[in-house]
C-alpha positions as CSV (number, residue, x, y, z in Angstrom):
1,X,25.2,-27.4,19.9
2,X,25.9,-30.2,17.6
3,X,23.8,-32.5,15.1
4,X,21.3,-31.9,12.6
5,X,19.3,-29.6,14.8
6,X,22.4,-27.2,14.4
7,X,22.8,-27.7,10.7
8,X,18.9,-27.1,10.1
9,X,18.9,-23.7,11.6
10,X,22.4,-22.7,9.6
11,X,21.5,-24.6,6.5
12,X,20.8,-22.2,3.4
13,X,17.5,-20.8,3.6
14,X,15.6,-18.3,1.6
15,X,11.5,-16.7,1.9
16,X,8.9,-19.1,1.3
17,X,7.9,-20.2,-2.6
18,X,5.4,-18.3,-3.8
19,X,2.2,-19.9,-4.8
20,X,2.8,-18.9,-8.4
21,X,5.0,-17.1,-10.8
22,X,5.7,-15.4,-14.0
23,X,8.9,-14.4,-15.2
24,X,8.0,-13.4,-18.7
25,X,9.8,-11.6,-21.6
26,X,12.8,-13.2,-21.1
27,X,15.7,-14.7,-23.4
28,X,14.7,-18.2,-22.3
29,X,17.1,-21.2,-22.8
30,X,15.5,-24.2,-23.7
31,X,15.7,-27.7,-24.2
32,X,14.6,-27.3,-28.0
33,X,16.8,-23.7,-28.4
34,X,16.4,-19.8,-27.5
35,X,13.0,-18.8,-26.7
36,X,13.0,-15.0,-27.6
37,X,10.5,-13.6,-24.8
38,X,9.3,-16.3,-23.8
39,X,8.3,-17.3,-20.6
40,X,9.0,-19.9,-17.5
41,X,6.0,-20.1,-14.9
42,X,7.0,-21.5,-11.1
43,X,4.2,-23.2,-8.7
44,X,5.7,-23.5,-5.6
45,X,9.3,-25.6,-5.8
46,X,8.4,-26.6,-9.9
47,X,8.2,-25.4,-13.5
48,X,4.8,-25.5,-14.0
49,X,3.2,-25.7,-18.1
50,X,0.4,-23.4,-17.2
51,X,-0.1,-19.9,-14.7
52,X,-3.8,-20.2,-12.6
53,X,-5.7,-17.0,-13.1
54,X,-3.8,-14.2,-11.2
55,X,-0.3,-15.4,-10.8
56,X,2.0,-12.7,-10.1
57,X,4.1,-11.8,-13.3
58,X,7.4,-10.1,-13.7
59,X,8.9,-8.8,-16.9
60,X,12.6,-9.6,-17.2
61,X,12.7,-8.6,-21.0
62,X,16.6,-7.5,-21.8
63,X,17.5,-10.6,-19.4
64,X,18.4,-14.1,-20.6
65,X,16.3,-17.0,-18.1
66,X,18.3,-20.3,-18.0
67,X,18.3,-23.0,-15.8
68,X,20.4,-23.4,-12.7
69,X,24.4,-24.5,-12.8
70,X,25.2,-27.6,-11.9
71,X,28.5,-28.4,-10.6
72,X,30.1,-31.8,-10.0
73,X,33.3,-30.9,-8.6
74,X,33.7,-28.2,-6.3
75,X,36.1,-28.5,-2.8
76,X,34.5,-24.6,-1.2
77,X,34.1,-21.5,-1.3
78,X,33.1,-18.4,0.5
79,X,36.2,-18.8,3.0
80,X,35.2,-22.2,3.9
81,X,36.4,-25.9,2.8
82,X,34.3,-29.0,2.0
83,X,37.7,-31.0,2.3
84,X,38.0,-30.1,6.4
85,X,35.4,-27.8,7.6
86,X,32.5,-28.4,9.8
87,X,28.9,-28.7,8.8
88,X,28.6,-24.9,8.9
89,X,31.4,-24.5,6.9
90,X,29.6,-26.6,4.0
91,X,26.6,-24.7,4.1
92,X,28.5,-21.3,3.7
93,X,30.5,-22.4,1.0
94,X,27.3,-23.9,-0.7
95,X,25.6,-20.6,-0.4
96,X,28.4,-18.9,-1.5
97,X,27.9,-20.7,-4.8
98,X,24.4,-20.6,-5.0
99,X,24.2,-16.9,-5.1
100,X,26.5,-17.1,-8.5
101,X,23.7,-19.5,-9.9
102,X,25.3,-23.2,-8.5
103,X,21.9,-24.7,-7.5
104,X,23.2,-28.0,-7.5
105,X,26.3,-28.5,-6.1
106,X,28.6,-32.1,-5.9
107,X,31.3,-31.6,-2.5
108,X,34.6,-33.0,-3.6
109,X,37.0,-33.8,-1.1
110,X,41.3,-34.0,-1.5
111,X,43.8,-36.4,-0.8
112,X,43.8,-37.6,2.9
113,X,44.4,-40.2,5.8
114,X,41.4,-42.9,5.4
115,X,39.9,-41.9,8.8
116,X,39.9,-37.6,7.6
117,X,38.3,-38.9,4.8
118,X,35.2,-41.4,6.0
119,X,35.1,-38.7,8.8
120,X,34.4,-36.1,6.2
121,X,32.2,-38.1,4.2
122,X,29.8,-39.2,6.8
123,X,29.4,-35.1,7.1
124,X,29.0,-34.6,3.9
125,X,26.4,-37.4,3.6
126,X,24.7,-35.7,6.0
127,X,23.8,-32.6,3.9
128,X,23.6,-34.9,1.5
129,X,20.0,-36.2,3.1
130,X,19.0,-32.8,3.9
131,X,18.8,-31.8,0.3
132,X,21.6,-29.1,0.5
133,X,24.3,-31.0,-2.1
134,X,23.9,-33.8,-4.3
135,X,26.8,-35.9,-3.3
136,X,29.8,-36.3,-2.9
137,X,33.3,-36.7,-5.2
138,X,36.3,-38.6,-3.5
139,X,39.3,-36.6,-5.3
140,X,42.3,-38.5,-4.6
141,X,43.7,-40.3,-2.6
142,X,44.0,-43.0,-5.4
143,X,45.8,-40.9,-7.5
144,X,49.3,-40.9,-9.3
145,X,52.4,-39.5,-7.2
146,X,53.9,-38.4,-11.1
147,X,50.9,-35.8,-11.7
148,X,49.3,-35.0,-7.9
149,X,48.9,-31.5,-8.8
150,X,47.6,-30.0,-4.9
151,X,47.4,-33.3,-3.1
152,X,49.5,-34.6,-0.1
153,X,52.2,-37.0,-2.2
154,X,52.7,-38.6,1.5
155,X,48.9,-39.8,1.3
156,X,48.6,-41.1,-1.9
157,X,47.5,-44.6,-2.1
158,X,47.8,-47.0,-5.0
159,X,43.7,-48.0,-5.4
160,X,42.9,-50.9,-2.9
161,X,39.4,-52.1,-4.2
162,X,38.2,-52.5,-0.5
163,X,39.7,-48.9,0.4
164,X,38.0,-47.5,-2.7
165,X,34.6,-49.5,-0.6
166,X,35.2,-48.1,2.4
167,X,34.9,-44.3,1.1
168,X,31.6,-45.5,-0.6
169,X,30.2,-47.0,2.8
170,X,31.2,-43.7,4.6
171,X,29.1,-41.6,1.8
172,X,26.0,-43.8,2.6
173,X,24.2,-44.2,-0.6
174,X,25.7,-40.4,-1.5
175,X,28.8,-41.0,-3.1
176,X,28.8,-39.7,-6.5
177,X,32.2,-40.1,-8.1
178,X,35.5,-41.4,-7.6
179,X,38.9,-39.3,-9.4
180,X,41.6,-42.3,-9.6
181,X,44.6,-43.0,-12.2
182,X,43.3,-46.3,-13.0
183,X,46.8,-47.5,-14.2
184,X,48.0,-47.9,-10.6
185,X,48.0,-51.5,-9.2
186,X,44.0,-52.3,-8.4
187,X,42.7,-49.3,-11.0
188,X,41.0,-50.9,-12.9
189,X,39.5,-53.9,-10.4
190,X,38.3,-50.2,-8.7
191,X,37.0,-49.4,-11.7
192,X,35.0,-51.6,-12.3
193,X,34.0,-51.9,-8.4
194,X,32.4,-47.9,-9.0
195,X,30.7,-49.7,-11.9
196,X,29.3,-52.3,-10.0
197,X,27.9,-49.7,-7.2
198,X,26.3,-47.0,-9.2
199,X,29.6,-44.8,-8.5
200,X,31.3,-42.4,-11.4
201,X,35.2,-43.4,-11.9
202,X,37.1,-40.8,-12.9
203,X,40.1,-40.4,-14.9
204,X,42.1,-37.9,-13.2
205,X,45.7,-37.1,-11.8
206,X,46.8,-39.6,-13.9
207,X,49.9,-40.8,-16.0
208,X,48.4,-43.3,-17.8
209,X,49.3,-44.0,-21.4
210,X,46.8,-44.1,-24.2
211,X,46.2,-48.0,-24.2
212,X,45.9,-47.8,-20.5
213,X,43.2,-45.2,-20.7
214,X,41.2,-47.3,-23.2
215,X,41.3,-50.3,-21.3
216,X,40.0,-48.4,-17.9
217,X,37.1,-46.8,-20.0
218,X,36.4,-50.2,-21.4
219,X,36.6,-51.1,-17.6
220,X,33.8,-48.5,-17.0
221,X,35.4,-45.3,-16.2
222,X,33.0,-42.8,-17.4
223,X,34.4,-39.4,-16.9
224,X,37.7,-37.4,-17.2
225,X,38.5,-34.9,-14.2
226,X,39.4,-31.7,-15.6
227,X,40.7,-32.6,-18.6
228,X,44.1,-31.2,-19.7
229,X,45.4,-30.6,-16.1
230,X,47.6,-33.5,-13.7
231,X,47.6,-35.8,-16.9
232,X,50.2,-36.0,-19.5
233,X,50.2,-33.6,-22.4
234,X,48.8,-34.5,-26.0
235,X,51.6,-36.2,-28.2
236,X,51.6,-37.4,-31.8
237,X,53.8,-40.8,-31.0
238,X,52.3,-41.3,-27.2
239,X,49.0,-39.4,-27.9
240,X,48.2,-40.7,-23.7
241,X,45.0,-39.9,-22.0
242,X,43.5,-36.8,-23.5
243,X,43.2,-38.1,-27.2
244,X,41.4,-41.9,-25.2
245,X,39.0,-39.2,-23.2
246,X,38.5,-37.2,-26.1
247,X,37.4,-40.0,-29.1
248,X,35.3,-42.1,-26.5
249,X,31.7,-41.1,-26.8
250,X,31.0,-42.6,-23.2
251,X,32.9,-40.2,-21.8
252,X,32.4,-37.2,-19.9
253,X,35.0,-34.4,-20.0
254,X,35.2,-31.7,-17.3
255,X,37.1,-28.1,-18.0
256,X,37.9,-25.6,-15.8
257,X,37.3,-22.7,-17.8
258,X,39.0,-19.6,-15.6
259,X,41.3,-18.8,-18.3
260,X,44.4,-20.0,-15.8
261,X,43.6,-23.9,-16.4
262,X,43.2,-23.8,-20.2
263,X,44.4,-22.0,-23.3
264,X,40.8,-21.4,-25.5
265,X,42.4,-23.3,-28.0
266,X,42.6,-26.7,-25.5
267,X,38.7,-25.7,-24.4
268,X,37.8,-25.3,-28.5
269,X,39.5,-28.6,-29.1
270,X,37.5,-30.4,-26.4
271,X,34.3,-28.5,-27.7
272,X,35.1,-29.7,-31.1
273,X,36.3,-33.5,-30.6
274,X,34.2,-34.9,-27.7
275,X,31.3,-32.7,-29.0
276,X,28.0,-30.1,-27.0
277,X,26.9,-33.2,-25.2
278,X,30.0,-34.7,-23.5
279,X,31.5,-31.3,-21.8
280,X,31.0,-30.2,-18.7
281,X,32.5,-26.9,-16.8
282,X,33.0,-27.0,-13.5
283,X,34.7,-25.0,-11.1
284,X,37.5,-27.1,-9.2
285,X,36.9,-24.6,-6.4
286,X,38.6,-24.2,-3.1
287,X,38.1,-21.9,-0.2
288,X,38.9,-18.5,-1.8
289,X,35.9,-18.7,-4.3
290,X,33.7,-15.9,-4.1
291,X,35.9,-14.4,-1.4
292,X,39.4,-13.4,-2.1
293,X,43.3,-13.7,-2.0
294,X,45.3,-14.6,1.0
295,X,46.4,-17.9,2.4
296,X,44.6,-21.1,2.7
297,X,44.6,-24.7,3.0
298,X,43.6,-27.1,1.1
299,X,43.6,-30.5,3.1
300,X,47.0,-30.3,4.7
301,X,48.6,-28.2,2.0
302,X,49.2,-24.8,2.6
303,X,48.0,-21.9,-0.3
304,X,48.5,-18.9,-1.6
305,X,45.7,-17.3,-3.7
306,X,46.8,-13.8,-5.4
307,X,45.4,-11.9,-8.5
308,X,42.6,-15.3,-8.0
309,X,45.2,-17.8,-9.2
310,X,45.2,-20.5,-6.3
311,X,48.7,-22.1,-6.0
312,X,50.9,-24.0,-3.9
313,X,53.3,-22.0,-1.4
314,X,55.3,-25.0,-1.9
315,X,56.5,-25.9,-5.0
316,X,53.8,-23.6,-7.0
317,X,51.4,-25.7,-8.6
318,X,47.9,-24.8,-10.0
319,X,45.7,-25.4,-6.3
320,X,42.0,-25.7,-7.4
321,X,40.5,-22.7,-8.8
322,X,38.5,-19.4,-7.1
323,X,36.2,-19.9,-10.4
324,X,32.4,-19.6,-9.6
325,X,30.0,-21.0,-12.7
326,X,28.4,-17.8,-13.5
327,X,32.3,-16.3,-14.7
328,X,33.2,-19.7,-16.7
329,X,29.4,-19.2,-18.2
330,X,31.1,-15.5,-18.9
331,X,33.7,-16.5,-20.5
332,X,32.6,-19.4,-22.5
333,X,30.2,-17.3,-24.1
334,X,32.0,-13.8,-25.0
335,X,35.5,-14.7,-25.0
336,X,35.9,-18.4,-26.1
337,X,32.7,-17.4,-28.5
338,X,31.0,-20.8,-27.2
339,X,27.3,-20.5,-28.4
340,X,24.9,-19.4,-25.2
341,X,23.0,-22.8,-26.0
342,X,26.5,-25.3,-25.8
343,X,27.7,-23.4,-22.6
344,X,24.4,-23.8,-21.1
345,X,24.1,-27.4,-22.0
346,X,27.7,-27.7,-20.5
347,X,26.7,-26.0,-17.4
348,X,23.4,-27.6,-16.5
349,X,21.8,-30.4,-19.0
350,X,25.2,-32.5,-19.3
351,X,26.3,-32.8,-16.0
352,X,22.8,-33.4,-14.6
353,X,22.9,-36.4,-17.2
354,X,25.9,-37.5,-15.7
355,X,24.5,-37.5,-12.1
356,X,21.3,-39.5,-13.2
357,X,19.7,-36.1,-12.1
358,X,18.4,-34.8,-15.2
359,X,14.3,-36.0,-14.6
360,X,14.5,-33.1,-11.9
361,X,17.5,-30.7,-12.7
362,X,19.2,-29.4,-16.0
363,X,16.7,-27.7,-17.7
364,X,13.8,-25.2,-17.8
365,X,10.8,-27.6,-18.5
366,X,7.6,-28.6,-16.7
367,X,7.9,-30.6,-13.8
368,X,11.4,-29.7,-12.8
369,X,12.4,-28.0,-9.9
370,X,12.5,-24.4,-10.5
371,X,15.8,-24.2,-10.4
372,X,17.1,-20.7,-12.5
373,X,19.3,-18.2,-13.2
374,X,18.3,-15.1,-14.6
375,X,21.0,-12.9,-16.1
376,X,21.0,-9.5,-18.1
377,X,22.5,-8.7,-21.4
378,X,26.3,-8.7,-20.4
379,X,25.6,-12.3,-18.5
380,X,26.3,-11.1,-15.0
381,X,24.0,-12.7,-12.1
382,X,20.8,-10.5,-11.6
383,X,18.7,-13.1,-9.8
384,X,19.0,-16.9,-8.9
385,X,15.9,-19.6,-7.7
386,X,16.4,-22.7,-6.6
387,X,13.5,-25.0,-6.0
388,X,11.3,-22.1,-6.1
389,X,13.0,-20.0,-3.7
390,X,15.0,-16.6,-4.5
391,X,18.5,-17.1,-3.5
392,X,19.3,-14.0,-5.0
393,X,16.1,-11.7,-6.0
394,X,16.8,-9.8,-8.3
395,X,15.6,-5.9,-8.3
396,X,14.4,-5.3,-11.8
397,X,13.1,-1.7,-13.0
């Protein structure tokens, strides 16, 4: 059986929202710092201000409460692809990532033909309506043959403004961002096309040279994907796009922080230059996340994940990540000593900004959707709501 029917019945589902809620005692993360037992109350799918005369109330003291990841690029998990799979496929790898705290999740798709890709993005726009991602990110095929990283060099495309449109007309209304090395022929026209439409451009997979990165920023780009990687490395004579990314204060950055991708050094630098409000984690995911090594694909390419480290059987490189949100909170916090407040602002409140999304996502506050993460002392997941609903409920003493 095909059609929405057949996604509605496999979509990710959980017990009804209660009425009311409690969750009291808690290390809560807030927009104006730490909240030492304090307390988030949950009315149906929101944050409510106030709990109505007997609301169930559960004590999570030793637990830290914050809200729910956010993750704006992200190609699977759970054994299943976003790039290629079918609607069912989606749903598993969103639920895979919802039960490490992902509540919101952008699908990203790879490098491919133009007919994969608007096939895949009318799908994807699809779960998009129902509620189950947020959007979607076109990764490639606009992207530079000189850093492709994992991306099919045979169907890379220089960045045709009215192919870059015809990926936005396939997401209808849904597409979220564009990854493109704007100093390819039609770059920066694309650019500023993304602009014009209410899309994210992306610097990424790019060998662009400082001045070329400046003027695409200037052109509107707004966000740099996974900074460090498939991009020229930091120089003191051709400083190129990271020291651009890094100084421009309408920029974005994205790190994967799996401690393959980056050094802590490159993460504290990022912290340090672009500043708490301008990072963003994400997770670069493919298939294997949340389910183990062994061979995948990853659009056409062929990969072999082992020890967690995704890379190409040909040639090698880096292929996405197996990183879920809940380990790069992990390590932001005790091994790159990133204060708890900073990785969660990186995790949740920035990236919501960046998707326009933060009036209902990206923060424990009144009026949101109770979208949260509850974790214990050592930051591993205990229990995870989204829009009311337990995803994962926790089983507290």
């Amino acid at each position: 059986m095909c059609g929405s029917a057949a996604r509605a019945r496999t979509a990710p589902t959980g017990p009804r929202p209660p009425h009311s809620l409690v969750l009291r005692g808690a290390r809560a993360v807030l927009p104006t710092g730490i909240d030492d037992g304090g307390q988030v109350v949950v009315e149906g799918t929101r944050i409510a201000r106030h709990a109505p005369e007997n609301t169930e109330v559960i004590d999570v003291r030793d637990h830290w409460l914050v809200p729910g990841f956010v993750d704006i690029h992200n190609h699977g998990g759970g054994g299943a692809s976003f790039t290629s799979g079918t609607a069912d496929d989606v749903l598993k790898g969103i639920h895979t990532h919802r039960t490490h705290g992902t509540t919101t999740l952008v699908a990203s798709t790879v490098t491919g033909d133009m007919h994969t890709l608007t096939a895949q993005a009318g799908l994807l726009s699809e779960l998009a309506e129902q509620g189950d991602i947020a959007g979607v990110h076109f990764e490639g095929p606009f992207i530079s043959p000189c850093r492709k990283g994992a991306h099919s060099e045979a169907l890379l495309r220089d960045p045709d403004p009215a192919e870059v449109r015809k990926l936005i007309d396939a997401a209808r209304g849904h597409a979220r961002m564009v990854t493109l090395a704007t100093e390819l022929p039609g770059g920066l026209d694309s650019v500023r096309l993304l602009a014009e439409h209410g899309v994210l451009a992306a610097i990424g997979h790019t060998d662009a040279t400082y001045e070329q990165t400046v003027e695409a920023i200037d052109a509107g780009a707004t966000v740099a994907t996974h900074l460090f990687n498939a991009m020229p490395a930091l120089g003191h004579r051709a400083p190129g796009p990271i020291a651009a990314l890094l100084e421009d204060e309408r920029v974005t950055v994205e790190l994967i922080n799996d401690g393959t991708h980056l050094h802590p050094a490159a993460l504290q630098l990022a912290f340090h230059h672009a500043g708490t409000d301008r990072v963003t984690f994400i997770t670069d995911a493919m298939d294997a996340a949340g389910f183990g090594d062994g061979r995948y694909l990853l659009g056409p390419l062929e990969v072999e994940v082992s020890g967690g480290v995704a890379r190409l059987v040909e040639g090698g490189s880096i292929a996405g990540s197996t990183l879920t949100l809940d380990r790069a909170f992990w390590r932001a916090v005790t091994v790159d000593r990133i204060p708890v407040v900073d990785a969660v602002a990186a995790l949740s409140a920035n990236p919501a900004r960046l998707l326009g999304m933060y009036d209902r996502v990206g923060s424990l506050e009144p009026g949101k959707d109770a979208d949260l993460v509850l974790l214990d002392a050592d930051f591993a997941v205990k229990g995870v709501m989204r829009k009311g609903s337990w995803v994962v409920k926790p089983q507290l003493p």
